[in-house]
Steps between C-alpha positions, in 0.01 A plus 500: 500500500423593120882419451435153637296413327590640153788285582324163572301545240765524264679214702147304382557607125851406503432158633221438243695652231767233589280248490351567151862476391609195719157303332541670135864456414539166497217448266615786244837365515342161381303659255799675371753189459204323353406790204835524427572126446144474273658807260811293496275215399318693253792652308659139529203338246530773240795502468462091416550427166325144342773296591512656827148442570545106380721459804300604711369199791120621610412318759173511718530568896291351751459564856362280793230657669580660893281462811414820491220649301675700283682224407283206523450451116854538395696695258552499103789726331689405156880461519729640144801396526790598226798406652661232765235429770489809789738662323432901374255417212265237722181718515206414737209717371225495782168627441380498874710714689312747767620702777375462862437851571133584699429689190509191291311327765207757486471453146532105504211526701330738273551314214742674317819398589771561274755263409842512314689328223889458589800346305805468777774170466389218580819447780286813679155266467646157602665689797173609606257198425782264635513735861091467481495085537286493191578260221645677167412292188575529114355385197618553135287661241502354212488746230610499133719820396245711390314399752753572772604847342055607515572418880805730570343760285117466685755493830631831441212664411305386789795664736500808291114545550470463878765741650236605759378137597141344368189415712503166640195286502581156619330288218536753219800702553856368657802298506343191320195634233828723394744237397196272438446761218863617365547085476139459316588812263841355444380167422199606282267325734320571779697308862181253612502220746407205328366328787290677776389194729164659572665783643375790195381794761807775655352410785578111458797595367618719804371319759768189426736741719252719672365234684870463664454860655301606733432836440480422146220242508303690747511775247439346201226336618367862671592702175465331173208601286367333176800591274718246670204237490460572109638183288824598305674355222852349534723817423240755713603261794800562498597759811714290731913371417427135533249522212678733272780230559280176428362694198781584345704110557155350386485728137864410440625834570682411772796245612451331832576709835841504628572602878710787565383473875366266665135608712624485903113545614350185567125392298197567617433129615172316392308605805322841490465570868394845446195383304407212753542722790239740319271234386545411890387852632204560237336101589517617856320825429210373325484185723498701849145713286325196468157482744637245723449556867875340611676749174391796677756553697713532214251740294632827641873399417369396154368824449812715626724308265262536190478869553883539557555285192234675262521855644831534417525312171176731412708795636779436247291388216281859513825736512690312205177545318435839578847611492731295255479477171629125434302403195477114660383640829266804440179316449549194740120431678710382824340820717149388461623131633707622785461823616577783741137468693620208583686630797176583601483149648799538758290743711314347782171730544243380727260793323583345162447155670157611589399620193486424113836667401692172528213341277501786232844476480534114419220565232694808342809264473310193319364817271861581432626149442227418262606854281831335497339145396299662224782721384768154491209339286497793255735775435741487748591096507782479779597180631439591860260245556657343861529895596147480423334178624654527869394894491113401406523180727580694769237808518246218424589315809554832694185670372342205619625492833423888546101409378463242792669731724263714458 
């Protein structure tokens, strides 16, 4: 028997152990190719001498955003080329890459996810991009020759100083605000949009693609605090590829885009049925609280689906606040608008129907709404102020239908 099962637990080792391996080796074999190309890369721009680095052809690379979340904003990488096009000296340097391991995902969600810079051929990165459906694009720089040889040099340093990765933060710290700034040092100016139609908030900014994806506009709306809502100038905006791209073509510093591939996913369309549909739900929740005697057959459904809605928005708003460390997210006042206790309401208690509970606990909530209110019109000014309305509509309307219950 103790033979048995010394030998099916080893059986269980062996199987994990292949496992690790089958799941690890694919992704230290990429990592591998890919360090080995960026030293090749490296050595290639000292070794440049001033004619050399004349000839070279820098070229900005944008990417069409995905339908997926991690990809729903897009992608920005710079493209040095010194040599005939895809040939052995066409570089695409990428300051975005990331690996997919749970690891990475624990501290993605932690907020200290750690990104990489990478310089493979651009054949290996229009292979990839052109197998994703995505649309490639390029665009010039326009630099003079000192100007162009600050850019290789500021390129080679930056490689040389993150071997281990750097800590992304997605309006401070990735692909764009880093070519944003080796173009702005470069250039001796700062890379600013010119032009900011009103939208001068990361939030604003973001939510031009957010608002395509659902999970992304549900949590953008849950998890944004203050720092997105503050007003920026034109070059602080700058976090997503589209912008870097209009920024850079509006200061001069850039040639008009030329398509390498053509995007295969279709627009987003004019309508925004995930928005209606929403709109939809939350007119028929307040509507079925309202003191009419022919609405209250729908009061009870009303109820369910606010407490579904705000117990688990409140649920995910308290644990990336207590848990993360996002810098945009940690001091969002979403749990005081929805929140947890709000499950409360699902359970069907004729005790609590009898008594004052139900009552207490539509006060408590209008307590908790108005700390929100006060801190939105003071410290903490997030624009969560539909989030807010419906929230304080409802528990008035509820509240008040618990008070003539009783």
């Amino acid at each position: 028997m103790k033979i048995y099962k010394t030998f099916r637990l080893m059986s269980v080792l062996f199987a994990l152990s292949g496992l690790i391996i089958l799941f690890t080796y694919p992704l230290r074999a990429q990592r591998q190719w890919q360090d080995k190309s960026k030293k090749e890369f490296i050595e290639y721009l000292k070794k440049l001498d001033t004619t050399g680095v004349n000839a070279l052809k820098i070229e900005l690379v944008t990417v069409s955003p995905g339908l997926t979340a991690t990809t729903a904003f897009g992608h920005s990488a710079l493209r040095i080329r010194g040599g005939v096009e895809y040939g052995p000296r066409d570089y695409y340097i990428d300051f975005g890459e990331y690996d997919t391991s749970l690891a990475f995902i624990w501290r993605f969600f932690r907020g200290g996810a750690k990104f990489y810079i990478n310089a493979i051929p651009m054949a290996s990165a229009y292979e990839a991009w052109d197998s994703s459906g995505r649309g490639l694009y390029v665009s010039e720089i326009r630099l003079n020759p000192a100007q162009k040889a600050k850019l290789v040099r500021i390129v080679g340093e930056t490689l040389d100083r993150y071997p281990e990765g750097y800590e992304y933060s997605n309006f401070n710290s990735n692909c764009v605000t880093f070519i944003r700034d080796l173009i702005g040092n470069a250039a001796g100016r700062p890379v600013t949009i010119q032009n900011l139609e009103g939208r001068n908030t990361g939030r604003l900014r973001t939510t031009l693609y957010s608002d395509q994806n659902v999970w992304l506009r549900i949590n953008e709306n849950l998890l944004f605090d203050h720092d997105t809502d503050h007003v920026r100038n034109g070059h602080d905006l700058i976090c997503v590829p589209n912008d870097l791209e209009k920024a850079v073509r509006e200061m001069g510093l850039a040639g008009e885009k030329k398509t390498l591939i053509p995007n295969r996913f279709s627009g987003p369309g004019d309508s925004d049925f995930f928005g209606s549909l929403m709109l939809g739900i939350w007119i028929f929740i307040i509507v079925s609280q309202i003191p009419i005697s022919f609405l209250g057959s729908f009061r009870r459904m009303g109820e369910k689906m606010f407490a579904l809605i705000s117990g688990i928005g409140g649920s995910i708003a308290l644990i990336v606040v207590l848990f993360t460390s996002f810098d945009f997210m940690d001091e969002t006042i979403t749990p005081l608008v929805y929140s947890p206790v709000d499950f409360l309401l699902f359970k069907k208690s004729e005790k609590w129907k009898s008594s004052d509970f139900l009552l207490y606990l539509g006060g408590f909530r209008i307590l908790m709404i108005l700390a929100a209110v006060l801190l939105r019109v003071t410290v903490s000014p997030q624009n969560i102020d539909f989030m807010i309305g419906s929230a304080l509509c409802f528990f008035t309307l509820y509240t008040f239908n618990k008070y003539k219950e009783r």
